[in-house]
C-alpha positions in Angstrom: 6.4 -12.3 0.4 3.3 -10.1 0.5 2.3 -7.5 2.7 -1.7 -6.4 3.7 -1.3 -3.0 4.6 -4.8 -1.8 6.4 -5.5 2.4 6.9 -8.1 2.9 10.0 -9.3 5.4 11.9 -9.9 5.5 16.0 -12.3 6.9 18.1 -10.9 5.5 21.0 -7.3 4.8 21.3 -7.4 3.4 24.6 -10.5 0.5 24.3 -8.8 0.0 20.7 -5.2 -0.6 21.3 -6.5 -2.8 24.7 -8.4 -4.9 21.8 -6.0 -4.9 19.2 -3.2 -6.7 21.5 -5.4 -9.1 23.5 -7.6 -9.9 20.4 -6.0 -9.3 17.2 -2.4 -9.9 16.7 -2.3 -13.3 18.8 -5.5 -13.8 15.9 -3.8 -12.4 12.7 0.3 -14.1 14.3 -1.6 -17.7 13.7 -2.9 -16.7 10.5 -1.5 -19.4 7.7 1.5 -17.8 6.1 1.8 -15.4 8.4 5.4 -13.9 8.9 5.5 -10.4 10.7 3.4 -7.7 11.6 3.7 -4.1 12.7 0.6 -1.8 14.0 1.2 1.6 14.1 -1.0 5.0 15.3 -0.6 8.6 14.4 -3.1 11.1 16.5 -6.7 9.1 15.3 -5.5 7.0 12.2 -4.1 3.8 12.1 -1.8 2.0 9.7 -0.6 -1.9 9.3 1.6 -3.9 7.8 1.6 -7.1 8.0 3.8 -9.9 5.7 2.6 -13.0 4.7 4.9 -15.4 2.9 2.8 -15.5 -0.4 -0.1 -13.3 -2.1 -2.4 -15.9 -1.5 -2.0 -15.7 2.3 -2.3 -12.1 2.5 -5.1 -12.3 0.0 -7.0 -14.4 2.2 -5.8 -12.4 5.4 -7.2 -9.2 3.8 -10.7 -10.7 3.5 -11.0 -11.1 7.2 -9.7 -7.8 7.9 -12.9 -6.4 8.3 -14.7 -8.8 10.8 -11.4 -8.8 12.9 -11.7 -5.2 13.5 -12.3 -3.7 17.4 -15.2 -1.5 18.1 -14.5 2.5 17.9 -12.2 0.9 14.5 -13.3 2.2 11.2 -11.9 0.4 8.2 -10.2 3.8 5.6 -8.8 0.9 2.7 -6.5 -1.8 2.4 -4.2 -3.1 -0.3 -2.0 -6.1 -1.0 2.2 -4.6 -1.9 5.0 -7.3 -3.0 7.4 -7.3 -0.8 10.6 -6.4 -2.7 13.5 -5.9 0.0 13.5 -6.1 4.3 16.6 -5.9 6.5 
């Protein structure tokens, strides 16, 4: 497994988060490969992980990560990490 981890920061947490579950995860949950995801928020900054069952899935996940991104959402990185262990 292979996991896209995305940094972002937020202008505006509210308009954001309202996007992110109405528009994003029931996107990024039908992705091919897709296994789990978790979308997490500190103050203004943003950080994902979500697990795809092979590199190439989450390879092709993190090229749409950018055009999948609400309004008041400013892309910081992303990076593709091996999954080595989950409980």
């Amino acid at each position: 497994m292979h996991a896209v981890v995305v940094r972002v920061s937020i202008e505006n947490s509210e308009t954001s988060e309202a996007r992110l579950r109405e528009d994003v995860v029931p996107r990024v949950s039908q992705a091919p490969g897709f296994v789990a995801g978790y979308w997490t928020r500190k103050d203004n900054t943003g950080l994902s992980m979500v697990i795809f069952e092979s590199e190439q899935a989450a390879s092709d996940a993190e090229q749409r990560v950018q055009d999948g991104l609400p309004e008041g959402v400013k892309l910081e990185g992303t990076e593709i990490r091996e999954v080595v262990a989950n409980a």
